[in-house]
mmCIF file as gemmi writes it, N, C-alpha and C atoms, coordinates in Angstrom:
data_model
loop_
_atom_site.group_PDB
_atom_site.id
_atom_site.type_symbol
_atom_site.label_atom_id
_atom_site.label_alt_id
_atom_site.label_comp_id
_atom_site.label_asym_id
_atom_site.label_entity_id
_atom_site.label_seq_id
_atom_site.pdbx_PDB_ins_code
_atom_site.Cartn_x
_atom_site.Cartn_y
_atom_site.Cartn_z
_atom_site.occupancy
_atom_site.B_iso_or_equiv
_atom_site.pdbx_formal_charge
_atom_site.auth_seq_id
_atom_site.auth_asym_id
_atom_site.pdbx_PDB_model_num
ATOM 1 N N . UNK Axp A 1 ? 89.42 144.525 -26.704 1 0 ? 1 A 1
ATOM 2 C CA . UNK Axp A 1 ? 88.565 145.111 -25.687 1 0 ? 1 A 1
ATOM 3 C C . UNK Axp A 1 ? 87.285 144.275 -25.57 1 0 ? 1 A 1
ATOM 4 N N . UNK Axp A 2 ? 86.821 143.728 -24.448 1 0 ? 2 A 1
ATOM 5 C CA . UNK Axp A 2 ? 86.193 142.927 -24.228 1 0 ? 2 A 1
ATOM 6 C C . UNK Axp A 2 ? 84.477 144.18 -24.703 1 0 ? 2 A 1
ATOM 7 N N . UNK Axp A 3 ? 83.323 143.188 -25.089 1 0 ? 3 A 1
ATOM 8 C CA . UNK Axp A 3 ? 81.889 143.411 -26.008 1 0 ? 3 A 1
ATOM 9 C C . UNK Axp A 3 ? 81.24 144.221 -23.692 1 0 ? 3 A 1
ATOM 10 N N . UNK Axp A 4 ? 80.533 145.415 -24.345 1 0 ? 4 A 1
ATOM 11 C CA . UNK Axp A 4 ? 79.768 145.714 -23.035 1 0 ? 4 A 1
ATOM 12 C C . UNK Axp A 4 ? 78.971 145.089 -22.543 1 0 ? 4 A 1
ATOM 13 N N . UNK Axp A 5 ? 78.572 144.589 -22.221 1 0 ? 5 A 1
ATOM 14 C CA . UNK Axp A 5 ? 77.041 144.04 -21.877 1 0 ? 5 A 1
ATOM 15 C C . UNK Axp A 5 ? 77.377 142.135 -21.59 1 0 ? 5 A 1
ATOM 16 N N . UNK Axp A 6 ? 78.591 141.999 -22.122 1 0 ? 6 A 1
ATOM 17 C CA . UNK Axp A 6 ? 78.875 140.333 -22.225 1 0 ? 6 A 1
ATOM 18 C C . UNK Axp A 6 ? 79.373 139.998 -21.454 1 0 ? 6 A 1
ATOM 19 N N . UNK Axp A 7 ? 79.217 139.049 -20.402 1 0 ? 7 A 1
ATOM 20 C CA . UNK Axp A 7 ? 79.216 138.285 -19.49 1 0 ? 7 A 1
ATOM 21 C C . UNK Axp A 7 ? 80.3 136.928 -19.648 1 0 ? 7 A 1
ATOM 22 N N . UNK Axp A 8 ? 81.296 136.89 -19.281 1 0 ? 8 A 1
ATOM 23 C CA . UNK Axp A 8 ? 81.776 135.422 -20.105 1 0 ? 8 A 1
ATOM 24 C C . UNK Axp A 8 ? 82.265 134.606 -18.562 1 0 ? 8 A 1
ATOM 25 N N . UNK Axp A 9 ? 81.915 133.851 -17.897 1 0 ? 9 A 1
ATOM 26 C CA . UNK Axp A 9 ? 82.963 133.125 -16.463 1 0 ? 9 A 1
ATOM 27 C C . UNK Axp A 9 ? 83.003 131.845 -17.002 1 0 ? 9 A 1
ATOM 28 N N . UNK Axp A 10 ? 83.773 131.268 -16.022 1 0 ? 10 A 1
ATOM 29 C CA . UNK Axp A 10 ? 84.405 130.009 -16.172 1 0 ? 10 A 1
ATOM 30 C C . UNK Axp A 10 ? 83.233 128.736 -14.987 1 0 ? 10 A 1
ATOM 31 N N . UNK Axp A 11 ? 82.35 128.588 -15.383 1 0 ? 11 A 1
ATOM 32 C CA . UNK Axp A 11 ? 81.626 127.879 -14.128 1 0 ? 11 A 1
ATOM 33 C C . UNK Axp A 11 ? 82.074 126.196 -13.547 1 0 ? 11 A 1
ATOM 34 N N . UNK Axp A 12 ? 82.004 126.096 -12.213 1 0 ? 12 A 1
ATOM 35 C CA . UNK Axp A 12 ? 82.431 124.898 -11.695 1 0 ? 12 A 1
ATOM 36 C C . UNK Axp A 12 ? 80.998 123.893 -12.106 1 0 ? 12 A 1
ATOM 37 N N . UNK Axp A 13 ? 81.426 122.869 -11.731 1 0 ? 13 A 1
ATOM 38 C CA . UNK Axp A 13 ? 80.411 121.647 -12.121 1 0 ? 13 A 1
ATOM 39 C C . UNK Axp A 13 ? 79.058 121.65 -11.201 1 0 ? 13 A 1
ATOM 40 N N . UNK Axp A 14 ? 79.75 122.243 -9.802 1 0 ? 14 A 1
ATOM 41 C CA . UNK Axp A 14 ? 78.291 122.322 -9.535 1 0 ? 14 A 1
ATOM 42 C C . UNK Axp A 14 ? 77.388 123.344 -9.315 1 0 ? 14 A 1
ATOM 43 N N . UNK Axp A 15 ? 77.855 124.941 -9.841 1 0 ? 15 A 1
ATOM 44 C CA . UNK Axp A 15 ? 77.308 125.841 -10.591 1 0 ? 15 A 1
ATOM 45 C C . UNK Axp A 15 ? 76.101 125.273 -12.129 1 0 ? 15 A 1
ATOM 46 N N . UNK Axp A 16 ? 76.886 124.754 -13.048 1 0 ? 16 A 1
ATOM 47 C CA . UNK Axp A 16 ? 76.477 124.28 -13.77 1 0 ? 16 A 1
ATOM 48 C C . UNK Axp A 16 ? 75.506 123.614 -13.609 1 0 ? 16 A 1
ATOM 49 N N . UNK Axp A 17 ? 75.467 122.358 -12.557 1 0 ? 17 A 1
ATOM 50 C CA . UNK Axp A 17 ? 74.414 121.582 -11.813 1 0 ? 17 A 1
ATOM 51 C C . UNK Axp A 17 ? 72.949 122.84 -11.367 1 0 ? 17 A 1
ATOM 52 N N . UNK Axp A 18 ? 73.63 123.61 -11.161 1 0 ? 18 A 1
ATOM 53 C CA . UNK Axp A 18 ? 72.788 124.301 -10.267 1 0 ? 18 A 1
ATOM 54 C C . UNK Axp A 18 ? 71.927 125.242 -11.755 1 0 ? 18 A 1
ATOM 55 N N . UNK Axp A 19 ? 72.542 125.752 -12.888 1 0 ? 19 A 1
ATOM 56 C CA . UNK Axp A 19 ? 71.986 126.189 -13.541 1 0 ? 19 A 1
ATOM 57 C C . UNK Axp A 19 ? 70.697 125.249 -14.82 1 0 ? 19 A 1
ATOM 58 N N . UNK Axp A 20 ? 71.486 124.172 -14.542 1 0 ? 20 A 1
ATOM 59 C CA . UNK Axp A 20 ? 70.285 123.146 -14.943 1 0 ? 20 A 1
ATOM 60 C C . UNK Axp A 20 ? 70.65 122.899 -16.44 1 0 ? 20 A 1
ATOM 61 N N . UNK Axp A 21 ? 72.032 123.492 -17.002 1 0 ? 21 A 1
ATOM 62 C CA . UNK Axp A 21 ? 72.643 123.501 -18.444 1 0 ? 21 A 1
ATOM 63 C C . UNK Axp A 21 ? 72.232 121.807 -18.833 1 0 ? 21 A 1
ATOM 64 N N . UNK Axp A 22 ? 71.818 120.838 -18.39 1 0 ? 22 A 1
ATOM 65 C CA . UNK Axp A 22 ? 71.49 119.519 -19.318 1 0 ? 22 A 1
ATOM 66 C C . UNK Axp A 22 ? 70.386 119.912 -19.799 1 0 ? 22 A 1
ATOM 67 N N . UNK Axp A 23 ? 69.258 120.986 -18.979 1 0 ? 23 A 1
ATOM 68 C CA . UNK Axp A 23 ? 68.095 120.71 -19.68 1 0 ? 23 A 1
ATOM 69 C C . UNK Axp A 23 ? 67.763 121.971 -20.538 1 0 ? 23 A 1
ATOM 70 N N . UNK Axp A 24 ? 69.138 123.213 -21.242 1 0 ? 24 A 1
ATOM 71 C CA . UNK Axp A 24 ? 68.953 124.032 -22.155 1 0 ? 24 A 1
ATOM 72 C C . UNK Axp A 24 ? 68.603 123.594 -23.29 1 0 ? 24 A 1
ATOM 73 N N . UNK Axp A 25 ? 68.519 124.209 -24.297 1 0 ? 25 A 1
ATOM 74 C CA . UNK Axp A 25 ? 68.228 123.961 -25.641 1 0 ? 25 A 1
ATOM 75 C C . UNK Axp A 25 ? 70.23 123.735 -26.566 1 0 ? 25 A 1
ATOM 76 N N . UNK Axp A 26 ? 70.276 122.624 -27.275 1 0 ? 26 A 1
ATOM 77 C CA . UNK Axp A 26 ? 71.158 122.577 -27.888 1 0 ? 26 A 1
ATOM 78 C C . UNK Axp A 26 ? 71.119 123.493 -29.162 1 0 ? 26 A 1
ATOM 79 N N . UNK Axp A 27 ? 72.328 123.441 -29.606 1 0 ? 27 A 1
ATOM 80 C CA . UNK Axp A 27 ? 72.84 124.386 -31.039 1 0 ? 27 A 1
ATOM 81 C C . UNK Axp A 27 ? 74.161 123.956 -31.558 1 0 ? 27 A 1
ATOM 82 N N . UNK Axp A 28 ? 74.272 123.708 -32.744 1 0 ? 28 A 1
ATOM 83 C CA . UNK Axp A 28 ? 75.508 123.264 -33.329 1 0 ? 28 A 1
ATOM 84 C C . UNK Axp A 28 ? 76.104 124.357 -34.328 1 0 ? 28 A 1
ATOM 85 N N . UNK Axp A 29 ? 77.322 124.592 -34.683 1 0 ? 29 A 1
ATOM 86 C CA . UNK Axp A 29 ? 77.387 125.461 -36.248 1 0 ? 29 A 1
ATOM 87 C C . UNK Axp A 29 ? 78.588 125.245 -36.925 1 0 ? 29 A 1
ATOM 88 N N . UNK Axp A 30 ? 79.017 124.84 -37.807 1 0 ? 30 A 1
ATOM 89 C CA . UNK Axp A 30 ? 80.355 124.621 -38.424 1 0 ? 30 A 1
ATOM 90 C C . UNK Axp A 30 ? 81.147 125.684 -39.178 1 0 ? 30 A 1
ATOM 91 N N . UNK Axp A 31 ? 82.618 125.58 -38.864 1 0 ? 31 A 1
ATOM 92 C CA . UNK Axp A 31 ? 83.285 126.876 -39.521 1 0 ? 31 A 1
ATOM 93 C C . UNK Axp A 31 ? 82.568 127.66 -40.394 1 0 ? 31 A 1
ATOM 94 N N . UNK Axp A 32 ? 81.91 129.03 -39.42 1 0 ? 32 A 1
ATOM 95 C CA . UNK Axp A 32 ? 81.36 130.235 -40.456 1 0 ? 32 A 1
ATOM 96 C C . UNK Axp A 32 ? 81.56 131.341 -40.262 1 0 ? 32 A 1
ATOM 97 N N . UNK Axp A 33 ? 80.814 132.04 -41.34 1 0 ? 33 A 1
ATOM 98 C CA . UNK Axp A 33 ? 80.621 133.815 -40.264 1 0 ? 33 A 1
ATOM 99 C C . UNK Axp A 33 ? 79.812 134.13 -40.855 1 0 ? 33 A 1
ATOM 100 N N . UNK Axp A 34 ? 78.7 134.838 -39.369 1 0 ? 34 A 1
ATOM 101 C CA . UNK Axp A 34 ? 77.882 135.225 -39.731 1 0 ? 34 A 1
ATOM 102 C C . UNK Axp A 34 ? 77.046 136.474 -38.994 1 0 ? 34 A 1
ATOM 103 N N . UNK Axp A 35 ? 76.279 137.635 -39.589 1 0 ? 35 A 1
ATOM 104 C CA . UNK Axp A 35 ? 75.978 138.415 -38.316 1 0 ? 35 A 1
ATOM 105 C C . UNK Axp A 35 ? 74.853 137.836 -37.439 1 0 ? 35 A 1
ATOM 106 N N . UNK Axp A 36 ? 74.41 138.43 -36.302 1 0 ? 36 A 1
ATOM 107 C CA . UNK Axp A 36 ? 73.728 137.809 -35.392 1 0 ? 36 A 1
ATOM 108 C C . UNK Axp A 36 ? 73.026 139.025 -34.541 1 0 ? 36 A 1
ATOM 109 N N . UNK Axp A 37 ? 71.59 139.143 -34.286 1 0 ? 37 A 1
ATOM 110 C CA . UNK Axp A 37 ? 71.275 139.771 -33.669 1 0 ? 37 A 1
ATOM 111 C C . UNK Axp A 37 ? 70.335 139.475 -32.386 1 0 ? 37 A 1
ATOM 112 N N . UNK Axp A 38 ? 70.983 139.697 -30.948 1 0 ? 38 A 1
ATOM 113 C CA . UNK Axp A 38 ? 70.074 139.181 -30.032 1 0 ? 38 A 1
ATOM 114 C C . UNK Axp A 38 ? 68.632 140.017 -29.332 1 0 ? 38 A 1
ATOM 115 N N . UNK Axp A 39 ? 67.468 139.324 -29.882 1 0 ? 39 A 1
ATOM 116 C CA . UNK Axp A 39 ? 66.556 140.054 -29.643 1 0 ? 39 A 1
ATOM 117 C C . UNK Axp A 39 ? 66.094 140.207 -27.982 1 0 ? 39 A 1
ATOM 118 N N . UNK Axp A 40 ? 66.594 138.927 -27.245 1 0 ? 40 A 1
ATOM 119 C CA . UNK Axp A 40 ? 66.331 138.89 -25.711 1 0 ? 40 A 1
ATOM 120 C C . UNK Axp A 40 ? 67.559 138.747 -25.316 1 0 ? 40 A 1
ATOM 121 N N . UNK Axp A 41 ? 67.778 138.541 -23.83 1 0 ? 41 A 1
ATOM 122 C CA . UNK Axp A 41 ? 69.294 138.086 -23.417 1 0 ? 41 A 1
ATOM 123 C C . UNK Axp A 41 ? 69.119 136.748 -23.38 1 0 ? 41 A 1
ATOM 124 N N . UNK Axp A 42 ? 70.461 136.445 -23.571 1 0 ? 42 A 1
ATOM 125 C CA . UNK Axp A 42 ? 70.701 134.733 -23.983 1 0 ? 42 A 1
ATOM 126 C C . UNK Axp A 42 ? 72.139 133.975 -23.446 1 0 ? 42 A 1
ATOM 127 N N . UNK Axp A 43 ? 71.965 133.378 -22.505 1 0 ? 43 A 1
ATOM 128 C CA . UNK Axp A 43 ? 73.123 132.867 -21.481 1 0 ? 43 A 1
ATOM 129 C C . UNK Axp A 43 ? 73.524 131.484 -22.278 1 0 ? 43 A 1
ATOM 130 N N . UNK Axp A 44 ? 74.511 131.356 -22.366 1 0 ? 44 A 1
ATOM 131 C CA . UNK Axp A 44 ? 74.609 130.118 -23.078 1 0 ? 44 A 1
ATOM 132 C C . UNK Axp A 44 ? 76.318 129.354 -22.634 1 0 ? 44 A 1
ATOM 133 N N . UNK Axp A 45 ? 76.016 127.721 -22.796 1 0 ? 45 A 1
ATOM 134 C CA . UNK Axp A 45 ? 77.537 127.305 -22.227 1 0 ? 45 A 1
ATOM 135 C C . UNK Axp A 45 ? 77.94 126.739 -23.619 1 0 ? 45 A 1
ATOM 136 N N . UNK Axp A 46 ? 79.187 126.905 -23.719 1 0 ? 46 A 1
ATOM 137 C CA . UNK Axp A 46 ? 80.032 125.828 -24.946 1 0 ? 46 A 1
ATOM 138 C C . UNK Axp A 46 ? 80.612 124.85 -24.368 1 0 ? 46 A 1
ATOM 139 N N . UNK Axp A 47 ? 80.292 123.952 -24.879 1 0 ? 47 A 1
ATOM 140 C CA . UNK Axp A 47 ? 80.277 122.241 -24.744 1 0 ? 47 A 1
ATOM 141 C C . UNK Axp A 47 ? 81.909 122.257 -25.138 1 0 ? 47 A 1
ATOM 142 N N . UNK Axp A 48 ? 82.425 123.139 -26.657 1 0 ? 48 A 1
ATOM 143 C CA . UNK Axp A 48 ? 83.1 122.602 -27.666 1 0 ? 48 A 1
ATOM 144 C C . UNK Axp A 48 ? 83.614 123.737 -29.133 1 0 ? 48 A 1
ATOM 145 N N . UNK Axp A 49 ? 84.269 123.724 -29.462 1 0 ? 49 A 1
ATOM 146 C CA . UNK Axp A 49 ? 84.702 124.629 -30.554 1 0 ? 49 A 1
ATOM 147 C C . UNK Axp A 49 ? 85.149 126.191 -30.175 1 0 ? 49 A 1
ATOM 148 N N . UNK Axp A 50 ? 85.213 126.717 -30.9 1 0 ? 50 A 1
ATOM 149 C CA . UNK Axp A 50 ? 86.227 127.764 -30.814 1 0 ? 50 A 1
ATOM 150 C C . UNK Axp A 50 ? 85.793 129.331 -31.72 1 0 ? 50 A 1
ATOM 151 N N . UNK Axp A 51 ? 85.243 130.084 -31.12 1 0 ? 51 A 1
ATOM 152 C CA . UNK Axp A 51 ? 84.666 131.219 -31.599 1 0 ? 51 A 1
ATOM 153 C C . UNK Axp A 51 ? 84.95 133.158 -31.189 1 0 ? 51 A 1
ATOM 154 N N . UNK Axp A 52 ? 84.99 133.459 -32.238 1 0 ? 52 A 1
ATOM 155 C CA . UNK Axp A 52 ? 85.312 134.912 -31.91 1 0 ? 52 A 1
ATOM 156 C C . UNK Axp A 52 ? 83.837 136.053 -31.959 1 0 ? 52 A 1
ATOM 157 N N . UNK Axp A 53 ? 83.548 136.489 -31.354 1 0 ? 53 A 1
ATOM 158 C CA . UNK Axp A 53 ? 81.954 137.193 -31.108 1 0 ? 53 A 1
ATOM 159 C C . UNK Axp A 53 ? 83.063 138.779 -31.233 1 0 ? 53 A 1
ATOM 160 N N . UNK Axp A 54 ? 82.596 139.268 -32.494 1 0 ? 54 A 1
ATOM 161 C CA . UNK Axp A 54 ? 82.497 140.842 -31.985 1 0 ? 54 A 1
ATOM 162 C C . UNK Axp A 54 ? 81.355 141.771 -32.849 1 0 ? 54 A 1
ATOM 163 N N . UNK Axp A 55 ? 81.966 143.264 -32.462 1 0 ? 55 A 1
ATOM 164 C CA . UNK Axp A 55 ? 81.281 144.376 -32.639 1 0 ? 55 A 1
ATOM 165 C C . UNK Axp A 55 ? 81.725 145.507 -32.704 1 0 ? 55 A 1
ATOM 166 N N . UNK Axp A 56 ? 81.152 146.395 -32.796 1 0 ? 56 A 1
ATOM 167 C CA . UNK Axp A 56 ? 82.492 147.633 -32.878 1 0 ? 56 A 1
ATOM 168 C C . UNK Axp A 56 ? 82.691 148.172 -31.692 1 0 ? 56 A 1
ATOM 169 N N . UNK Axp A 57 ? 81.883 147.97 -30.483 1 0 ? 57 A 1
ATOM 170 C CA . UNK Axp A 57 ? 82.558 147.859 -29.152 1 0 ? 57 A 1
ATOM 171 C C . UNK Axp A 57 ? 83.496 147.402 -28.958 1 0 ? 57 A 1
ATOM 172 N N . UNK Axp A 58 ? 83.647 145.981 -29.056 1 0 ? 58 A 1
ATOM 173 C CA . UNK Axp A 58 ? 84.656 145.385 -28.623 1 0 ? 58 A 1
ATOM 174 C C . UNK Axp A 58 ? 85.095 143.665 -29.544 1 0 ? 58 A 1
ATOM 175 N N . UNK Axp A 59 ? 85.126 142.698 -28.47 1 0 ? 59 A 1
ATOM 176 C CA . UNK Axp A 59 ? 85.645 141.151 -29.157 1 0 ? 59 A 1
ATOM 177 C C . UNK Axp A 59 ? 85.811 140.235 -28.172 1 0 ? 59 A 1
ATOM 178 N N . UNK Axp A 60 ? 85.132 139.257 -28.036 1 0 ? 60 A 1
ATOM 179 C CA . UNK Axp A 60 ? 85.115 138.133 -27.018 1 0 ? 60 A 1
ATOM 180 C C . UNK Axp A 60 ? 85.572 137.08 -27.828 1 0 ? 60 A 1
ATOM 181 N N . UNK Axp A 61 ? 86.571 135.998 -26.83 1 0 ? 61 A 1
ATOM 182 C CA . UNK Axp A 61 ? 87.006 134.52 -27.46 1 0 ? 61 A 1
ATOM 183 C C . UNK Axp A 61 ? 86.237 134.196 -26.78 1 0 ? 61 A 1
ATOM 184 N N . UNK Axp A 62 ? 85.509 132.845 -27.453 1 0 ? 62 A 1
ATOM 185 C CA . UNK Axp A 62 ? 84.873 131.879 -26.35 1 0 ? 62 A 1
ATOM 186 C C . UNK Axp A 62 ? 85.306 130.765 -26.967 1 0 ? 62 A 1
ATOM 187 N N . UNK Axp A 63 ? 85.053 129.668 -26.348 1 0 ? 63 A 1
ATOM 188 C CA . UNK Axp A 63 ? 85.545 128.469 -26.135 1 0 ? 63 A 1
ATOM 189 C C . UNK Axp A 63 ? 85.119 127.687 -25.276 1 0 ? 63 A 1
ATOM 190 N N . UNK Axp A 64 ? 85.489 126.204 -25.363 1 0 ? 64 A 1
ATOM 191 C CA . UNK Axp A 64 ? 84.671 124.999 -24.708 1 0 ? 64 A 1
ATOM 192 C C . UNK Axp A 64 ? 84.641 125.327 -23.057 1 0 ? 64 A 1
ATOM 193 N N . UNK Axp A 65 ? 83.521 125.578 -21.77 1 0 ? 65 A 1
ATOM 194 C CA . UNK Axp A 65 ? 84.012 125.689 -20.691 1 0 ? 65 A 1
ATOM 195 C C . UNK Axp A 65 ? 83.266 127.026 -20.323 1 0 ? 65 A 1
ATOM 196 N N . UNK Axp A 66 ? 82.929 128.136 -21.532 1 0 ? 66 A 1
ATOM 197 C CA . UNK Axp A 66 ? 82.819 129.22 -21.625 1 0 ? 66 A 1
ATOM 198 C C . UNK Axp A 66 ? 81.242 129.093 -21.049 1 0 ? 66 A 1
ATOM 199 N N . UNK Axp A 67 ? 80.617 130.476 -19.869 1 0 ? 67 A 1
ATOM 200 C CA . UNK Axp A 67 ? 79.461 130.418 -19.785 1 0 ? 67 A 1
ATOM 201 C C . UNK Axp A 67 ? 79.467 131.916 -20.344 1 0 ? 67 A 1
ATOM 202 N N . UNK Axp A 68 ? 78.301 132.453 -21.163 1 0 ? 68 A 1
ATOM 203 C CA . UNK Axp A 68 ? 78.512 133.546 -21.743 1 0 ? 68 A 1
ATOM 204 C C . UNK Axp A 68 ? 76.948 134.147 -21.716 1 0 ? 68 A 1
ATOM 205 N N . UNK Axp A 69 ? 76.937 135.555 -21.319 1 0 ? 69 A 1
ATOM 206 C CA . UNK Axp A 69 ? 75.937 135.916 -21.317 1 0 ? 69 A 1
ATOM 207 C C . UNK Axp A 69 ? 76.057 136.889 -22.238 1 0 ? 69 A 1
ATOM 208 N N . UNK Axp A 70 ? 74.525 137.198 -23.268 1 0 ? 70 A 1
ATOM 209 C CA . UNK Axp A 70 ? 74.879 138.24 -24.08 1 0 ? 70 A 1
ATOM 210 C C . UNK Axp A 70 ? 73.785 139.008 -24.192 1 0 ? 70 A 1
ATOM 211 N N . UNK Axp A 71 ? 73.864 140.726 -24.06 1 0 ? 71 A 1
ATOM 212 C CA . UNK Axp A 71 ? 72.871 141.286 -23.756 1 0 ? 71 A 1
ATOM 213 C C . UNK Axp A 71 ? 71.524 141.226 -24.945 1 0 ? 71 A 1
ATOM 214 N N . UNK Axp A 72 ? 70.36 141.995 -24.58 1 0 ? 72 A 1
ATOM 215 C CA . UNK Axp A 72 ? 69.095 141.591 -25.604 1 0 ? 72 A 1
ATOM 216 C C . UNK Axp A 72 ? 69.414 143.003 -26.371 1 0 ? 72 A 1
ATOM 217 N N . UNK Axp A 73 ? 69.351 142.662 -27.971 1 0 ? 73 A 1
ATOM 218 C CA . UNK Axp A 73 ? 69.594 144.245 -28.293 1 0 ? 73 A 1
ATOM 219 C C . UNK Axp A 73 ? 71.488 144.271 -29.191 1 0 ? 73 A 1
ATOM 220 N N . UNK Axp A 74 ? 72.294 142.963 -28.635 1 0 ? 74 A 1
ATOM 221 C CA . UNK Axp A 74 ? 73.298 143.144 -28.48 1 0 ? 74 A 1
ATOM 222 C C . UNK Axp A 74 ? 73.46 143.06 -30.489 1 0 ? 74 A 1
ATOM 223 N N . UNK Axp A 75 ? 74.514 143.686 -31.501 1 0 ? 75 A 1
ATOM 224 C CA . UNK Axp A 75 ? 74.348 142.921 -32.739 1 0 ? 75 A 1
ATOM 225 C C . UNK Axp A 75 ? 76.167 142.75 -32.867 1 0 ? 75 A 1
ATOM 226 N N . UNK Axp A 76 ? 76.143 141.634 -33.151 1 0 ? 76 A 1
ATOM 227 C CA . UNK Axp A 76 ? 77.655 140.952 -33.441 1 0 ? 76 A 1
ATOM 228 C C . UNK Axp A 76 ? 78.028 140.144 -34.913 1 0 ? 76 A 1
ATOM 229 N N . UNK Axp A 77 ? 79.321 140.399 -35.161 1 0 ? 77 A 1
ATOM 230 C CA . UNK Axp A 77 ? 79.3 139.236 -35.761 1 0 ? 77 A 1
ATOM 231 C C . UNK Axp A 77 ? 80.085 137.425 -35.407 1 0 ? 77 A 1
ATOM 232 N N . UNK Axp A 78 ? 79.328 136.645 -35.734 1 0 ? 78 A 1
ATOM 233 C CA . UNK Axp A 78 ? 79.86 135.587 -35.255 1 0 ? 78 A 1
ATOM 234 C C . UNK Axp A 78 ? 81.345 134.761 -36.107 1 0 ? 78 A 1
ATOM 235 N N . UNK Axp A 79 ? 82.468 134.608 -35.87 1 0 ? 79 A 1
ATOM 236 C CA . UNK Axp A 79 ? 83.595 133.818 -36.189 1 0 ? 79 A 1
ATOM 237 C C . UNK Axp A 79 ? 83.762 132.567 -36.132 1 0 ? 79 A 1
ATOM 238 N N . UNK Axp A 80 ? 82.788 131.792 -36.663 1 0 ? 80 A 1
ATOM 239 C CA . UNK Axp A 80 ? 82.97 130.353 -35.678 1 0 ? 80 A 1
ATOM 240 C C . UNK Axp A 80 ? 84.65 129.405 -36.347 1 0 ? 80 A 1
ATOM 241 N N . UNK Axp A 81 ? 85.329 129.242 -35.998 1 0 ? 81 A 1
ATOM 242 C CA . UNK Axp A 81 ? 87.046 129.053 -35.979 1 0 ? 81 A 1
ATOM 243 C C . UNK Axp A 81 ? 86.802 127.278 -36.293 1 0 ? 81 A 1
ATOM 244 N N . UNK Axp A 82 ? 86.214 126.651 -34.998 1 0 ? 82 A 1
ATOM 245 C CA . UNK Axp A 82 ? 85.938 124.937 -35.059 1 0 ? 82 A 1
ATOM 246 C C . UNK Axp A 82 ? 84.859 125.639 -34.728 1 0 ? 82 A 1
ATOM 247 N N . UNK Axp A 83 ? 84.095 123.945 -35.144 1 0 ? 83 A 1
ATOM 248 C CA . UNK Axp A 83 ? 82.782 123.991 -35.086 1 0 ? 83 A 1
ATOM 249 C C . UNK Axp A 83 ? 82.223 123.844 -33.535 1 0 ? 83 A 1
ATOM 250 N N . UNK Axp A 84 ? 81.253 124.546 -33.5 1 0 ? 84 A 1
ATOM 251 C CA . UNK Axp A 84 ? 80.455 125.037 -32.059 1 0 ? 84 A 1
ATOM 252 C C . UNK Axp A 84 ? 79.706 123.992 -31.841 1 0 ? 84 A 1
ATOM 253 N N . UNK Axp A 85 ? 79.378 123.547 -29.934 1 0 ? 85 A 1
ATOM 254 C CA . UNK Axp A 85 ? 78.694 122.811 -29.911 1 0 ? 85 A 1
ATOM 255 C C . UNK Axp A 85 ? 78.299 123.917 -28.573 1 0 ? 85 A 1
ATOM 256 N N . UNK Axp A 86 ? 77.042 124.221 -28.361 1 0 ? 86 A 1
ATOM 257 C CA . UNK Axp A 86 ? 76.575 124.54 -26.919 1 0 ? 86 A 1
ATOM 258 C C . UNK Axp A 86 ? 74.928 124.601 -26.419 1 0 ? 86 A 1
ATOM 259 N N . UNK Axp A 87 ? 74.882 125.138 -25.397 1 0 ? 87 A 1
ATOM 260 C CA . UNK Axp A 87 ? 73.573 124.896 -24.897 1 0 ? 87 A 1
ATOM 261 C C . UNK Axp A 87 ? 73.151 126.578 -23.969 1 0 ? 87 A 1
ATOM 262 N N . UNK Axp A 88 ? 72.102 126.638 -24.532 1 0 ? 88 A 1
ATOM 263 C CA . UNK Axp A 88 ? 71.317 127.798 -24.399 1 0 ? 88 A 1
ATOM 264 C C . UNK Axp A 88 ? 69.812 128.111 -23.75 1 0 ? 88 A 1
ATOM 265 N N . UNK Axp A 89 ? 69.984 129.206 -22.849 1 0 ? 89 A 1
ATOM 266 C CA . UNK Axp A 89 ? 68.435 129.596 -22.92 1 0 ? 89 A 1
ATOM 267 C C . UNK Axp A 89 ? 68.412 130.784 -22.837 1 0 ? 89 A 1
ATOM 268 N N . UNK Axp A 90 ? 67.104 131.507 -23.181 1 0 ? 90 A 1
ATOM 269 C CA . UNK Axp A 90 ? 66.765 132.649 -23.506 1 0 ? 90 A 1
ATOM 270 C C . UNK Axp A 90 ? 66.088 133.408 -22.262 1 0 ? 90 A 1
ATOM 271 N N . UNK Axp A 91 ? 66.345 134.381 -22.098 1 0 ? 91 A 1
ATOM 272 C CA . UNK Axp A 91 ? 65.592 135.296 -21.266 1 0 ? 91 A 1
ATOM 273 C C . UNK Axp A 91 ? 66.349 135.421 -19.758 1 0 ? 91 A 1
């Protein structure tokens, strides 16, 4: 069952263009798990790797391609499967 509040689409290149994802903030993380709590909302794209986000709501796959929005408030735990490469901003 997909997480409430989480946002996940598939964006074209010039969506992407348009959201300005070269000039987010990068983030890397290698096979872990860990919990995670989002204090603002936080839109973010994966470059790369392979991750399971849940909660006791629900469970999102994400993956390279993935634009993902996640609410402020939201608490998950993170699966990272391969290691994550993506790009983020807050608010």
């Amino acid at each position: 069952m997909p997480i409430p509040g989480v946002k996940v689409e598939r964006p074209s290149e010039e969506e992407l263009r348009a959201l300005a994802v070269e000039n987010w903030a990068p983030w890397d993380c290698e096979p872990s798990v860990f919990d995670w709590q989002y204090d603002c909302e936080e839109t973010a794209y994966i470059l790369e790797g392979k991750v399971t986000v849940s909660c006791p709501e629900g469970t999102v796959e994400l993956g390279a391609g993935d634009l993902v929005t996640f609410p402020a408030g939201l608490r998950c735990t993170w699966r990272v499967k391969e290691k994550i490469r993506k790009v983020y901003r807050l608010g």
